[in-house]
C-alpha positions as CSV (number, residue, x, y, z in Angstrom):
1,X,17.0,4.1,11.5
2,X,16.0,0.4,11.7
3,X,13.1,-1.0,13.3
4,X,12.3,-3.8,15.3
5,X,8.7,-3.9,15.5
6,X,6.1,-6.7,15.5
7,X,5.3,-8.2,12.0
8,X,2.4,-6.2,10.8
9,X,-0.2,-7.1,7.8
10,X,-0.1,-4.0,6.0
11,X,2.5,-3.1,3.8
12,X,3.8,-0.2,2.0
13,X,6.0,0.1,-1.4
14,X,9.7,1.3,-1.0
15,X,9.7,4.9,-2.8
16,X,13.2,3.9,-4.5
17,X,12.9,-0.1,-5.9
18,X,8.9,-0.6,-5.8
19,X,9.4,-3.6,-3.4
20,X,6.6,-4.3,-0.7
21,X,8.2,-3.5,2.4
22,X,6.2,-4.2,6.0
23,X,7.1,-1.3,8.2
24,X,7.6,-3.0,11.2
25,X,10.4,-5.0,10.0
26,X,11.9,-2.0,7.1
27,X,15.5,-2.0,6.5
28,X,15.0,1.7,7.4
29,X,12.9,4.5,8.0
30,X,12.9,8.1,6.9
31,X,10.5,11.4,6.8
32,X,10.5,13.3,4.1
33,X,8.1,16.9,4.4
34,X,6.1,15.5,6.8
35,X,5.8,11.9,5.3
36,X,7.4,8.7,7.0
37,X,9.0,6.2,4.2
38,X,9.8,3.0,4.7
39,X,13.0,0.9,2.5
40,X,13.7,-2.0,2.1
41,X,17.6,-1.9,2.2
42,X,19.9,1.0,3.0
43,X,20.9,1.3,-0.1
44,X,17.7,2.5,-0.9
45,X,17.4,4.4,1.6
46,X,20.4,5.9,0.6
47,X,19.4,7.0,-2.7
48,X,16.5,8.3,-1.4
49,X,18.2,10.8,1.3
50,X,20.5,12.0,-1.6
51,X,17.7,13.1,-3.8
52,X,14.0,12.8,-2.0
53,X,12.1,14.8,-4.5
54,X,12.3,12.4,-6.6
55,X,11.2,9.4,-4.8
56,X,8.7,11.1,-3.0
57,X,6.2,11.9,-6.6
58,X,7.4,15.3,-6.3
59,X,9.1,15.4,-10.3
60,X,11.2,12.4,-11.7
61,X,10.8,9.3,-12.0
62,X,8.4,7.1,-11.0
63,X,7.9,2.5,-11.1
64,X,5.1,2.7,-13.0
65,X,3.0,-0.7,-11.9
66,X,-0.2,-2.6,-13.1
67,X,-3.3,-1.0,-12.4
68,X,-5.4,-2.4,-9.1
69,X,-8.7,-1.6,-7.5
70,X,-8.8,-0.6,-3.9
71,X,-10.8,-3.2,-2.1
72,X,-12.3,-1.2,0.1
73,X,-13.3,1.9,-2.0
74,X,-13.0,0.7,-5.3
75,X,-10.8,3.7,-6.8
76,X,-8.3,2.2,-9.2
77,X,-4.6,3.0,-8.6
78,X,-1.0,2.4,-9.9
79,X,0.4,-0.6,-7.6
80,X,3.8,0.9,-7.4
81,X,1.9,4.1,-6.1
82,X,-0.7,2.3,-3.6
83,X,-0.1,3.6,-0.1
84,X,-0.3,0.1,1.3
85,X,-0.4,-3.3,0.3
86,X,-0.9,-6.7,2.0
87,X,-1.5,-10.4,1.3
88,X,-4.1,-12.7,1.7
89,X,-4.1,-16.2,1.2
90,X,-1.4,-15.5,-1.6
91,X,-3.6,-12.8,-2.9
92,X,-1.9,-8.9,-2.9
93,X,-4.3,-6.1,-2.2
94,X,-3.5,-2.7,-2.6
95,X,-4.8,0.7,-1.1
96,X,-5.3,4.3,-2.1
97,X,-4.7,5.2,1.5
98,X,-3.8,3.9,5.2
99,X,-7.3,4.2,6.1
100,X,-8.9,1.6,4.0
101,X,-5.8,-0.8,4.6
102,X,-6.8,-0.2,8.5
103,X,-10.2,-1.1,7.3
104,X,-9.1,-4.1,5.1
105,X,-7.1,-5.1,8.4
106,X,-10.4,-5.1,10.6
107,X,-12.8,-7.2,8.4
108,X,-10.5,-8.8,6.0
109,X,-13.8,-11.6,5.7
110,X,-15.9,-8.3,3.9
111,X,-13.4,-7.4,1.3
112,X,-12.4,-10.7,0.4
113,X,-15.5,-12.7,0.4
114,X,-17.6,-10.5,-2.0
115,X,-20.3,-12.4,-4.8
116,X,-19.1,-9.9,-7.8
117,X,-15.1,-9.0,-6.9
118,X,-15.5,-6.4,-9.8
119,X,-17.5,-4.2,-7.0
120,X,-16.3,-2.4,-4.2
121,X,-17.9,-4.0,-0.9
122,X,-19.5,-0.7,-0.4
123,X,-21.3,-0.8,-4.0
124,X,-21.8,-4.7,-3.1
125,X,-23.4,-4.0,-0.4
126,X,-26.1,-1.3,-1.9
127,X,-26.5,-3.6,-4.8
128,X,-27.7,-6.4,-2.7
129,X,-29.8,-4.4,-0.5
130,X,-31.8,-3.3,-4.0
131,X,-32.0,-6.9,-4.6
């Protein structure tokens, strides 16, 4: 199915290539056991209806990517398995789940402005108030 959305900040990773594909503007769309997935061509998209189990972590292979800290939580992750990414001033975050990219989205200033970037602006925050 293609989309034709708005251009949205948040991003997700095509299950088949790794790419970073915005949802709002995805080649094409599919649910998978409950899951929506997002591609970046139909090609891909292809592949991926022709054997989902394997695109969607479920056995097989997986794009294994650089580890990345969740800017919002701090939990490290695999980038090729981050449930969203975005950009920032040329900078790519990454996210363990939607709801600290929706978080990321609505104070972008908090996660990105941060004294030590090796803490998670939650930690940041409890370390300064012990200050």
């Amino acid at each position: 199915m293609h989309r034709n959305h708005e251009h949205s900040i948040v991003v997700i990773k095509d299950p088949v290539c790794g790419m970073t594909v915005d949802p709002a503007r995805a080649s094409e769309e599919s649910e998978y056991d409950g899951t929506p997935y997002f591609f970046c061509s139909p090609g891909c998209s292809r592949k991926f209806e022709a054997d989902p189990e394997r695109y969607a972590g479920r056995g097989g292979e997986s794009h294994p990517g650089s580890p990345v800290t969740d800017p919002v939580c701090g939990m490290k992750i695999d980038s090729s398995k981050a449930a969203a990414s975005t950009f920032h001033n040329g900078e790519s975050f990454s996210f363990c789940n939607q709801g600290c990219a929706a978080k990321f989205k609505a104070d972008t200033f908090k996660y990105t402005q941060r004294k030590d970037k090796t803490l998670p602006a939650a930690k940041q925050a409890e370390s300064v108030s012990n200050e």
